[in-house]
C-alpha positions in Angstrom: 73.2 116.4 129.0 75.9 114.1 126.7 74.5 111.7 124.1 75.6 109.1 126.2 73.9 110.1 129.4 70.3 110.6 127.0 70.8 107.4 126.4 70.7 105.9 129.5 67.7 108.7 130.2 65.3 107.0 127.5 66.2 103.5 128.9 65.4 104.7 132.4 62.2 106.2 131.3 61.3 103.5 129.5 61.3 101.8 132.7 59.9 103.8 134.7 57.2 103.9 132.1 57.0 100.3 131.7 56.6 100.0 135.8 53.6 103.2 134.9 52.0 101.0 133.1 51.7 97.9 134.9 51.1 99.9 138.1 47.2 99.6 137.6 47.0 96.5 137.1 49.5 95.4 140.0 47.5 97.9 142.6 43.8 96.2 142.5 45.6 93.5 142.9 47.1 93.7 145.7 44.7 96.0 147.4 42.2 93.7 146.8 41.8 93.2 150.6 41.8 96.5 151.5 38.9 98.6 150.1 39.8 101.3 151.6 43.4 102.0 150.4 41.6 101.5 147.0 39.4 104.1 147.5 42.9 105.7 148.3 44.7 104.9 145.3 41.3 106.1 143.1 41.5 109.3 144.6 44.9 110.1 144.1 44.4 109.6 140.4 41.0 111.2 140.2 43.0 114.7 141.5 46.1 114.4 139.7 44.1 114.0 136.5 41.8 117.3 137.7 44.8 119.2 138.8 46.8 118.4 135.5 43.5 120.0 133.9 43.8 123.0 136.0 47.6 123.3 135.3 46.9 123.6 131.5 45.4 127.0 132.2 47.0 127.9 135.5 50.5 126.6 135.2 51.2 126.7 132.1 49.8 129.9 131.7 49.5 131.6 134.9 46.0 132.6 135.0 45.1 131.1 138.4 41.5 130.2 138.5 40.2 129.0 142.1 37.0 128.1 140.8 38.0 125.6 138.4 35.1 123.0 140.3 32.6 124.6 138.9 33.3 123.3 135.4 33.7 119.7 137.6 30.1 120.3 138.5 28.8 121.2 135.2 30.4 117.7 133.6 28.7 115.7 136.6 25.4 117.4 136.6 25.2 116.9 132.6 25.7 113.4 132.6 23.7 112.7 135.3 20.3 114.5 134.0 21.0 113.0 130.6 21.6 109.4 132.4 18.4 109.8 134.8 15.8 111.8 132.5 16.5 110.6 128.9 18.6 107.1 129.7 21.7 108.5 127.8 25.0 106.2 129.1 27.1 108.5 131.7 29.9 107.4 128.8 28.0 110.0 126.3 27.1 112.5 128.8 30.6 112.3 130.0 31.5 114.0 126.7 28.5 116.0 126.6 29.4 117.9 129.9 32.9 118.8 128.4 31.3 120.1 125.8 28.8 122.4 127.8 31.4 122.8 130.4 33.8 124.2 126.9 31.0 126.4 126.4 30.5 128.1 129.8 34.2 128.6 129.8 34.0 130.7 126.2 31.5 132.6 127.7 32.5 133.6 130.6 36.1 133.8 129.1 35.8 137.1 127.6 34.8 139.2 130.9 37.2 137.2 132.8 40.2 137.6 130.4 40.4 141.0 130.7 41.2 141.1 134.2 44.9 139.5 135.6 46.9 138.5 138.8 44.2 138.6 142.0 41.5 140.6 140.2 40.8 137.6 137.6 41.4 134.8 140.5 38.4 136.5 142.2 36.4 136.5 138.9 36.6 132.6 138.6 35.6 132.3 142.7 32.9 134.8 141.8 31.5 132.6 139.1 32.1 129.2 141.0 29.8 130.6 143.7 27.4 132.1 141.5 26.8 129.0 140.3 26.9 126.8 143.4 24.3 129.1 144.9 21.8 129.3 142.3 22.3 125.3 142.0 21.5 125.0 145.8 18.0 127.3 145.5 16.6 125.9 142.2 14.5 122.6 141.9 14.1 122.8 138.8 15.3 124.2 135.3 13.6 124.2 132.6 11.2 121.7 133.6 14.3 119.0 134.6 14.4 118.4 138.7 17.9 119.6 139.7 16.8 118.6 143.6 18.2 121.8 144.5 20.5 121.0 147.7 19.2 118.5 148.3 21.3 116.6 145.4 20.3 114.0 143.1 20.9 109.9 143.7 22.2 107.7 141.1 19.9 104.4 141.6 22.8 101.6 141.9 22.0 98.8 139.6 25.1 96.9 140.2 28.1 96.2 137.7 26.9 97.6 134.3 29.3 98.8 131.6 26.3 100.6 129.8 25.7 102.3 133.3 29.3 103.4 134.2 28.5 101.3 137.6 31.2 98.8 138.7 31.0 96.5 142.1 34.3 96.2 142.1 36.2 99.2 142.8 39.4 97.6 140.7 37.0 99.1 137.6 36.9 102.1 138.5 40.6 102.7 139.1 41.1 101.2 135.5 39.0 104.1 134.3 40.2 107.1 135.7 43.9 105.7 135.3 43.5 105.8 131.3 41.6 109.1 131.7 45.1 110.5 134.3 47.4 108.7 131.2 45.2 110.4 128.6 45.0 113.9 130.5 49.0 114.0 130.8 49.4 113.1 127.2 47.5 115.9 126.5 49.0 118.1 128.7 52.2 116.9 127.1 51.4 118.2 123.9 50.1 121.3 124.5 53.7 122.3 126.5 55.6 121.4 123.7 52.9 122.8 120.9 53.1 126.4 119.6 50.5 127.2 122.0 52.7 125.6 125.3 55.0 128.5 123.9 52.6 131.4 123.8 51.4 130.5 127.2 54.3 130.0 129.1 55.0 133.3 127.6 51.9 134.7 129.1 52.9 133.2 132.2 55.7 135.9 132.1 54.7 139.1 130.3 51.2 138.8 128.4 52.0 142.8 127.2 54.7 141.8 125.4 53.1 138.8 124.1 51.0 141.2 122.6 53.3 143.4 121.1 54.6 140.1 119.1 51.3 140.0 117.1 49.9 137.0 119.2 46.2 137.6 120.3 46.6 136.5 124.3 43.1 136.0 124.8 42.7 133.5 122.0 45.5 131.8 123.6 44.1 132.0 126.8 40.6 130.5 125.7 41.8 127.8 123.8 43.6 126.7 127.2 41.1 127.2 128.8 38.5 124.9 127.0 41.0 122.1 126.7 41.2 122.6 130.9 37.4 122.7 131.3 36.6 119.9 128.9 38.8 117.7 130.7 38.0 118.7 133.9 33.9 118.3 133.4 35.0 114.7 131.9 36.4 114.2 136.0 32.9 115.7 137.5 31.3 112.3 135.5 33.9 109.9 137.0 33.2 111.5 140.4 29.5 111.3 139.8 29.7 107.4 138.6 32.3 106.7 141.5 29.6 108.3 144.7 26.4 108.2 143.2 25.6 111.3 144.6 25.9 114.9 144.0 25.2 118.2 145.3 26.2 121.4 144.4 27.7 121.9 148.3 30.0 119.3 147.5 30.7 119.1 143.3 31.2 123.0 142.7 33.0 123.6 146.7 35.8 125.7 146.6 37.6 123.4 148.5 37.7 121.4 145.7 39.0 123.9 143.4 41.6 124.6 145.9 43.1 121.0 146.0 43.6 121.3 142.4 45.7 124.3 142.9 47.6 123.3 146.0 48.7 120.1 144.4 49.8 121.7 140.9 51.6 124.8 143.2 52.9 121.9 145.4 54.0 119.1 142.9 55.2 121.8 140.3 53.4 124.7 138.4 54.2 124.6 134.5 55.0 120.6 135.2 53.5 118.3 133.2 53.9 116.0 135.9 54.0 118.0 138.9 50.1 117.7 139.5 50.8 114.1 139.6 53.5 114.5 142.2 50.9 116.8 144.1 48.6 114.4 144.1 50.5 111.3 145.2 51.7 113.4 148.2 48.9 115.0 149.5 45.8 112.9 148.9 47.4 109.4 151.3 48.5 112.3 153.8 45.4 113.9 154.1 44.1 110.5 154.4 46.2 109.4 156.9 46.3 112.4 159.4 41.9 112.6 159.0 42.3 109.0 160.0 44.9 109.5 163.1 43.8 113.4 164.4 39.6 113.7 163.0 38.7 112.2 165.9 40.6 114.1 168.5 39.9 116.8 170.0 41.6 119.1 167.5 39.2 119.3 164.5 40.6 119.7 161.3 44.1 119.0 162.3 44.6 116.9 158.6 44.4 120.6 157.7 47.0 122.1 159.4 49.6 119.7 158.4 48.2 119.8 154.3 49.3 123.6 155.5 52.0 123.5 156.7 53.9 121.0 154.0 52.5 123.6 151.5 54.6 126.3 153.4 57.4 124.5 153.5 57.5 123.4 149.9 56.3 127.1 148.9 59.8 128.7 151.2 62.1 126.0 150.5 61.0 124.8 146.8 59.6 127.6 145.3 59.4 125.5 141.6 58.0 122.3 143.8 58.7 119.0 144.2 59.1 118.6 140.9 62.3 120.1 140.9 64.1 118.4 142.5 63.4 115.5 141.6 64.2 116.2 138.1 67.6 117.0 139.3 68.4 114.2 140.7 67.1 111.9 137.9 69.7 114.2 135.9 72.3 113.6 138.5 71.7 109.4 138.6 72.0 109.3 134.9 75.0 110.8 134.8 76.2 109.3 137.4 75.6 105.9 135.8 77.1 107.2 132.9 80.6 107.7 134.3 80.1 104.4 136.3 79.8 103.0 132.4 83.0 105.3 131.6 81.7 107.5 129.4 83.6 110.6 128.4 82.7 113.6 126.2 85.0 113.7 123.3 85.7 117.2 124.4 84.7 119.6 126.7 82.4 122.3 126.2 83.7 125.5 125.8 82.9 128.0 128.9 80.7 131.0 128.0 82.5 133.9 128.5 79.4 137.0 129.3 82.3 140.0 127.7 80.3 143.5 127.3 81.6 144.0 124.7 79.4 143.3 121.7 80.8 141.3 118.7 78.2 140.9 115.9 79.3 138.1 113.2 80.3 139.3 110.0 78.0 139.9 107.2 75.2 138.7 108.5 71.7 139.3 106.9 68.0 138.3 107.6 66.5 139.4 104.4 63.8 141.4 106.4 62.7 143.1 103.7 62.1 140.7 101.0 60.4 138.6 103.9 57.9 141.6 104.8 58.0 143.8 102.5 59.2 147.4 101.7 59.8 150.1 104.6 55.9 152.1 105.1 55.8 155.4 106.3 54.6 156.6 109.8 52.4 159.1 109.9 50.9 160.8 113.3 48.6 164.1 112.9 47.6 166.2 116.8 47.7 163.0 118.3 46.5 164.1 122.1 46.1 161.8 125.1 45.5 163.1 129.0 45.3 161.1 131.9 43.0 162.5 134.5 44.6 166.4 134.8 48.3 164.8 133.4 49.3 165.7 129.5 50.8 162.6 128.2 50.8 163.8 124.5 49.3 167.0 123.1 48.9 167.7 119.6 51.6 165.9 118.0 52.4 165.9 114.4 55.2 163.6 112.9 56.3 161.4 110.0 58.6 158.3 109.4 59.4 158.4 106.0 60.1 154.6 104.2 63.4 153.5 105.1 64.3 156.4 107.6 65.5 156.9 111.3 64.0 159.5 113.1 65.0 159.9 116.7 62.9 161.2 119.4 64.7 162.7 122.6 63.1 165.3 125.4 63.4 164.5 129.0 61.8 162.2 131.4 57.9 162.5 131.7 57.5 164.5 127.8 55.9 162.1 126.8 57.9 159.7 124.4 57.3 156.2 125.6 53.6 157.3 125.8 53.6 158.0 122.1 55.0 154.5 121.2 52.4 153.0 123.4 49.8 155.1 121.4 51.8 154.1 118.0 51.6 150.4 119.0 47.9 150.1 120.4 48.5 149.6 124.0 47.0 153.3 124.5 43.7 155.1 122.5 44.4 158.3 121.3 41.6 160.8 122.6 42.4 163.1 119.4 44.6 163.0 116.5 44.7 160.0 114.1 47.7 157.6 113.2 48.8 156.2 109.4 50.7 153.4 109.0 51.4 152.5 105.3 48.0 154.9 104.5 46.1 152.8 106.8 45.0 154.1 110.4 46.1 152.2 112.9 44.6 154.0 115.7 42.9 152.1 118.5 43.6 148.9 117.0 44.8 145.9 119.3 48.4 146.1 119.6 49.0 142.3 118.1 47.3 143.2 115.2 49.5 146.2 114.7 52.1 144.3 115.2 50.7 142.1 112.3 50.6 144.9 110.1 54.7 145.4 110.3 55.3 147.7 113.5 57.4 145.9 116.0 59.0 147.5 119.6 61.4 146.9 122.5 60.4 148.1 125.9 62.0 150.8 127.9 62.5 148.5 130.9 63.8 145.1 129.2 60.8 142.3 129.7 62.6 138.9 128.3 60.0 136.0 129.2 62.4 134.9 132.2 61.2 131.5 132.0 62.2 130.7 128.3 65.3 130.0 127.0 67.0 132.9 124.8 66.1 130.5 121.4 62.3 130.2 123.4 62.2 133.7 123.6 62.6 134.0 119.8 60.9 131.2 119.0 57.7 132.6 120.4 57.7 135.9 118.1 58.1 133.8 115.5 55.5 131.1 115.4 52.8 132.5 114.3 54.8 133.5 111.0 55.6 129.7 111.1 54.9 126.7 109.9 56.5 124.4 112.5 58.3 124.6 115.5 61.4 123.8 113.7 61.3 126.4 111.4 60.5 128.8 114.0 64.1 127.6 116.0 65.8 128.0 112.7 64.4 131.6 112.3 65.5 132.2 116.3 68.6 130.8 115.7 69.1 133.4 112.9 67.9 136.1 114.8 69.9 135.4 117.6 72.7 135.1 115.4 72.3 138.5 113.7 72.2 140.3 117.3 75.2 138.4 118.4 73.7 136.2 120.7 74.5 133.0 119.2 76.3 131.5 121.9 73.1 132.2 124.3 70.8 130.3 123.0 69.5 127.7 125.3 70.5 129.9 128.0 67.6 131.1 130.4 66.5 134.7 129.7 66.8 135.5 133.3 70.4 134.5 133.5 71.0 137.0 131.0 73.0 140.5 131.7 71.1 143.8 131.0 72.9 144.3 127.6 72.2 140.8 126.3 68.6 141.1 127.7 68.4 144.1 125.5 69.7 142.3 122.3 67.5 139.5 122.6 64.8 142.1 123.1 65.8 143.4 119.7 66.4 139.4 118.0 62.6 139.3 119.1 61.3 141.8 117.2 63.1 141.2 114.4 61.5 137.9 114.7 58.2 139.4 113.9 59.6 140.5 110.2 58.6 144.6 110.7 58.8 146.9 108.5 59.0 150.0 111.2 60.9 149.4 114.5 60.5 151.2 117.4 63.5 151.3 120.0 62.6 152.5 123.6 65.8 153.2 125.2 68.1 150.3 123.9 71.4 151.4 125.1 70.2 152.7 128.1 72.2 150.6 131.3 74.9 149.5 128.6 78.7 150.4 129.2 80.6 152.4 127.0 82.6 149.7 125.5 79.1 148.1 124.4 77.7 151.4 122.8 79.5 151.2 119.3 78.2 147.5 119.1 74.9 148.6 119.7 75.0 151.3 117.4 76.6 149.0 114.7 73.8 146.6 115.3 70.7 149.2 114.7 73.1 150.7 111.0 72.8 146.9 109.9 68.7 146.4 111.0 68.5 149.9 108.9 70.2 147.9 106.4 67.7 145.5 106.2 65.3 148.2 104.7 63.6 148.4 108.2 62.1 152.0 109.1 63.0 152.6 112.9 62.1 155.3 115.3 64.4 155.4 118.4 63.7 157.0 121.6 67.3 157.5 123.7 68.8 160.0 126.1 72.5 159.6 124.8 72.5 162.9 122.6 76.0 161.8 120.9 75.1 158.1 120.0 71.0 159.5 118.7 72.9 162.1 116.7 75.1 159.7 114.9 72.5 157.1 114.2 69.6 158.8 112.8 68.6 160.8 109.8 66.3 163.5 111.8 65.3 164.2 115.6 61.9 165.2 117.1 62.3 167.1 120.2 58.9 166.4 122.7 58.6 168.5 126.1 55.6 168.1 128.3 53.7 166.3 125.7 54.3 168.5 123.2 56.5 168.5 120.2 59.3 171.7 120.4 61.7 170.6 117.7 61.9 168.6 114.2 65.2 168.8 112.4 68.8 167.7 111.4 70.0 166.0 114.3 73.1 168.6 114.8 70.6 171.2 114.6 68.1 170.2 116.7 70.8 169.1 120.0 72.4 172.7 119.2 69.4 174.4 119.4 69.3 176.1 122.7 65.9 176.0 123.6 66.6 172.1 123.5 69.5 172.6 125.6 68.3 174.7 128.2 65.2 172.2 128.5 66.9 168.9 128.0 70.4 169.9 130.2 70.0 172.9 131.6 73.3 174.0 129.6 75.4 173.7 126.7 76.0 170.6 125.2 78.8 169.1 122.8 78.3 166.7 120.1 80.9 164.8 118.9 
């Protein structure tokens, strides 16, 4: 967007911001008539500030937990026994169940973690119930009456601040409206933190998060505390706003699903779409139990909450967020052409040539950043899976400052090994030494940590970042600011040539630049051995120099590198020795000239002879 047109952006939000602002105060006002479009309007707040909880953890990160109410319960329960058996204000319990509800979420955290996509959705439902169950069949715990499900009352006593009991309903619409302004603020600043990097991150890829030296599940927990803190804080509005609860009702799955169908519907990843959601779906759920529950179709509010959700989910995939973005872009600079504002000049089109142009000269210092080049050391490294032979036996070295290539053909075993060399596999035999250390069976960020970056066979960019986000997020945690870690991107980018990519979407990326930023990435990480799976695989021939070009100037950086590729010409010219692997198992080690004219490596690897120029 022009200067001019963010300009007129910040004056419009400050409006609309303004208008934000005075809305609670306007809205008990004028609803003061009508108790129950009140109850209405607290509502809608009350689940856009829950769902904007749940989207900390499940938008922004992807890790879609349907039983999100059960931390909602725990925050009501706790302020409720602490209010009816020791007197404690709900105002100090409400703080006290985010801090129990922080603590069931470590704890259950690290089973949970470990499982992804459906399999960890199910583990969140599991708990939810688990806990909604054993509240419904105990009395007692511990000597406190829990009332089972039967419930337990909180005795009315009328307007009391100390109480968290208002008359009028205007009250409580005050309160959970600074708790909605509160819980977007936060949710804010944790998109635009280091850690709203490494989850949106996670969102797309969390194996390659790994391989950045980022530990996902710390990530992952800290999100998830924030999200359950804040989410038990809206189980003691809900308490103080019925005066009643039951674990039926407070740890439901149906209320875990409204959190995610108004994050999914107003806009996953959206700091505001929960909000949008909310303000959609609560009035309309209202209105159509009001106009259809008595008919004879039961349930019917449902069916349309359905079907809108359908529509949004085929026709706005990134929800209603979107497109109202959009169109906010569009007014403002619309307005500002109305004002006749002009860029001074246009920008220059970006022209997506294949064929690589790196700039001249450039240098990232790599070495005086990390340190010196460490040798790579693997001794009868073995690894089967089930009656398969991924590697057997293996024995080879990466001396400091060298390039060994590894070739053999498809299924011998070579992307296993760097999955074993970087800790997303356990060797069943053998060890591995990395700078005299063994690295064996360690996680693979803190391998990473240790100096050993790698690119992936099959490109995995995080789609949803920006080239410079991409970059950004391998190198924040060798940061001290944001800032820093865009000026170390920018370099990056820079020294792979993508320079004029870099607030472009990954996923609007070709296969070739996909594969640079891949390699800007890891560099990002500062490593002192690189491993390259396959990097000019899918590029053209005109890009092949560049990309050999590019890996002689990373081995100028003093970087150690061991490259896997099929193109015997392009391996031979770029490295200092080759390692033959067939069926697991290592045939050849030699001068590369040697090793590709050997004709037990061409009969296996071509079936023929082979010419090297």
């Amino acid at each position: 967007m022009r200067a001019a047109d963010r300009r007129i952006g910040w004056m419009l939000g400050a409006v609309l911001a303004l208008f934000g602002l005075l809305l609670p105060a306007l809205l008990p006002v004028l609803l003061e008539a009508h108790a129950y479009w009140m109850q209405v309007y607290i509502w809608v707040l009350f689940f856009a500030t829950a769902a904007t909880a749940w989207n900390i953890i499940g938008g922004f990160a992807g890790q879609y937990s349907f039983g999100h109410a059960a931390f909602l319960g725990i925050g009501a329960y706790s302020s409720t026994l602490l209010y009816l058996n020791l007197g404690i204000s709900p105002w100090i319990g409400m703080v006290a169940g985010g801090i129990v509800a922080a603590a069931a979420g470590a704890v259950i955290s690290y089973p949970c973690f470990r499982l992804r996509g459906a399999f960890f959705a199910l583990a969140t439902i599991a708990f939810a119930e688990m806990l909604r169950v054993s509240g419904e069949l105990v009395d007692q715990v511990g000597g406190v009456l829990v009332n089972g499900a039967r419930g337990l009352v909180i005795p009315p006593v009328g307007t009391s601040l100390w109480a968290f009991q208002f008359i009028d309903r205007a009250y409580y619409a005050y309160v959970i409206y600074a708790m909605l302004i509160a819980t977007l603020a936060i949710a804010y600043a944790v998109k635009h933190s280091r850690l709203g990097y490494y989850l949106a991150a996670i969102g797309d890829d969390e194996e390659a998060v790994q391989s950045l030296g980022i530990s996902t599940a710390r990530v992952k927990l800290a999100a998830l505390l924030i999200s359950a803190f804040i989410t038990a804080m809206a189980g003691t509005f809900y308490a103080q706003l019925v005066l009643f609860i039951t674990p039926t009702r407070t740890i439901s799955l149906d209320l875990s699903v409204q959190m995610v169908i108004m994050s999914v519907l107003g806009g996953l990843s959206s700091v505001f779409g929960p909000l949008i959601g909310a303000v959609v779906l609560v009035p309309l759920a209202e209105l159509t139990r009001a106009m259809l529950g008595g008919s004879a179709v039961q349930g019917a509010h449902l069916v349309v909450y359905g079907i809108i959700l359908i529509l949004v989910v085929r026709f706005l995939p990134g929800g209603i967020e979107a497109p109202v973005r959009r169109a906010f872009v569009a007014g403002v600079t619309r307005i500002g052409t109305l004002l006749g504002r002009r860029d001074d000049q246009a920008s220059p089109a970006i022209v997506n040539a294949p064929v690589i142009r790196l700039p001249e000269g450039a240098k990232l210092g790599l070495g005086a950043a990390s340190g010196a080049a460490a040798a790579l050391e693997l001794k009868g490294v073995s690894i089967s899976f089930g009656g398969a032979i991924g590697t057997s036996d293996v024995t080879l070295r990466v001396a400091p400052g060298e390039v060994l290539g590894l070739i053999g053909p498809n299924g011998s075993g070579k992307t296993t090994l760097f999955n074993l060399i970087t800790g997303h596999l356990r060797p069943q035999k053998g060890s591995i030494l990395f700078a005299g250390h063994s690295i064996a069976g360690l996680a693979p960020e803190r391998i990473n940590r240790l100096g050993i970056a790698r690119t992936f066979q099959i490109v995995r960019p995080f789609t949803s970042l920006t080239a410079a986000e991409n970059v950004m997020v391998a190198a924040l945690p060798r940061s001290a600011s944001i800032a820093q870690a865009r000026r170390e991107a920018e370099k990056c980018l820079a020294f792979v040539g993508l320079s004029h990519r870099l607030d472009t979407l990954a996923d609007g990326l070709s296969t070739g630049e996909r594969k640079r930023l891949e390699l800007a990435r890891a560099l990002a990480t500062r490593p002192r051995l690189l491993l390259l799976d396959e990097v000019m695989g899918g590029l053209d021939q005109q890009s092949l120099p560049g990309m050999a070009a590019l890996i002689g100037r990373i081995r100028e950086e003093g970087i150690s590198l061991l490259v896997i590729e099929h193109n015997l010409t392009m391996i031979t010219a770029i490295t200092d020795r080759l390692v033959m692997l067939n069926l697991g198992r290592k045939i050849k080690d030699g001068a590369p000239r040697a090793v590709v004219a050997d004709p037990e490596v061409i009969e296996i690897y071509v079936g023929g002879t082979v010419a090297v120029g």
